[in-house]
N, C-alpha and C positions, 0 to 999 in steps of 0.2 A: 625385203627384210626391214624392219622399222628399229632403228635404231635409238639409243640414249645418248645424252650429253654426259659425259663422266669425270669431273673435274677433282684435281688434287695435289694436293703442295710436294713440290719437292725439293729437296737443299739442288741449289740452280747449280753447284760443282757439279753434282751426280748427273745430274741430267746433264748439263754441257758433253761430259764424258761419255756418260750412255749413249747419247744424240752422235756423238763420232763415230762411235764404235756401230751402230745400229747401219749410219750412212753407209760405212764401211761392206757393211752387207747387204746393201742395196734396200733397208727399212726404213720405215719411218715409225715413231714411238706410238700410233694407233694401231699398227699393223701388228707392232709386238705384244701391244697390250692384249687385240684382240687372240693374240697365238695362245700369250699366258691364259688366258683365260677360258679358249678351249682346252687348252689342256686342265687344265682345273677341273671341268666338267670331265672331260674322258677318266681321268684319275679318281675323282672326287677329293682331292685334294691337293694340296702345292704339289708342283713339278720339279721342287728342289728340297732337299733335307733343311727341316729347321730346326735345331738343335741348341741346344746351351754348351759354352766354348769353357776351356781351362777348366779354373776351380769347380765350378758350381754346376762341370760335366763330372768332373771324380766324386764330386760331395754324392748327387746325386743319384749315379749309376754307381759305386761302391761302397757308399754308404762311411765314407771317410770322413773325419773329422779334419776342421785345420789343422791340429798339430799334427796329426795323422799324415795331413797331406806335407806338412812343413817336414817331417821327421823321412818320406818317399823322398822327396826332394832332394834333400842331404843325402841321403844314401847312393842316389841317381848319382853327386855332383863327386861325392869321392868315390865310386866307382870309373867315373870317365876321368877323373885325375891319375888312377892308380894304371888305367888301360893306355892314357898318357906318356904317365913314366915309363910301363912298359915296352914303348916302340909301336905296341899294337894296332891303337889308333891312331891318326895323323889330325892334326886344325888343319879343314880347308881354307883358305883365306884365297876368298875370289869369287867371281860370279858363279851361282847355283844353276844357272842354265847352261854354263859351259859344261855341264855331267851329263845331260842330256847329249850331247852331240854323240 
């Protein structure tokens, strides 16, 4: 199979990280690239959701305006005060993987 040279910048954090974690599973970053990219072909597209986060997923999927989203907001924030003072709810303060156990 004849292969390409496929060169490309990465912030060296990312990669240090990724390079651990890949070791970790017995890869190395050409093996993965090449995985990603069969999958891409099997797919015909990314192998992972790409999406827009926070605001500019509500603007866009509800067609919400900022004060729109500013006025949800508020509502959310005195709601979980009032479930608060109720007893109802509890502040976890602590580690979020300890809920998993």
């Amino acid at each position: 199979m004849a292969t390409t040279l496929l060169r490309t910048r990465v912030d060296a954090r990312r990669a240090a990280a990724a390079k651990k974690i890949l070791d970790g599973l017995g890869l190395d970053a050409t093996t993965a690239v090449n995985m990603m990219f069969a999958q891409i072909i099997a797919r015909r597209g990314l192998p992972f959701a790409v999406q827009e986060d926070g605001d500019a997923y509500a603007q866009s999927e509800y067609g919400l305006t900022p004060a729109e989203m500013d006025a949800a907001a508020k509502r959310i924030r005195q709601s979980i005060a009032r479930e608060r003072k109720a007893g109802t709810i509890k502040e976890f303060k602590g580690d979020w993987r300890e809920l998993k156990q």
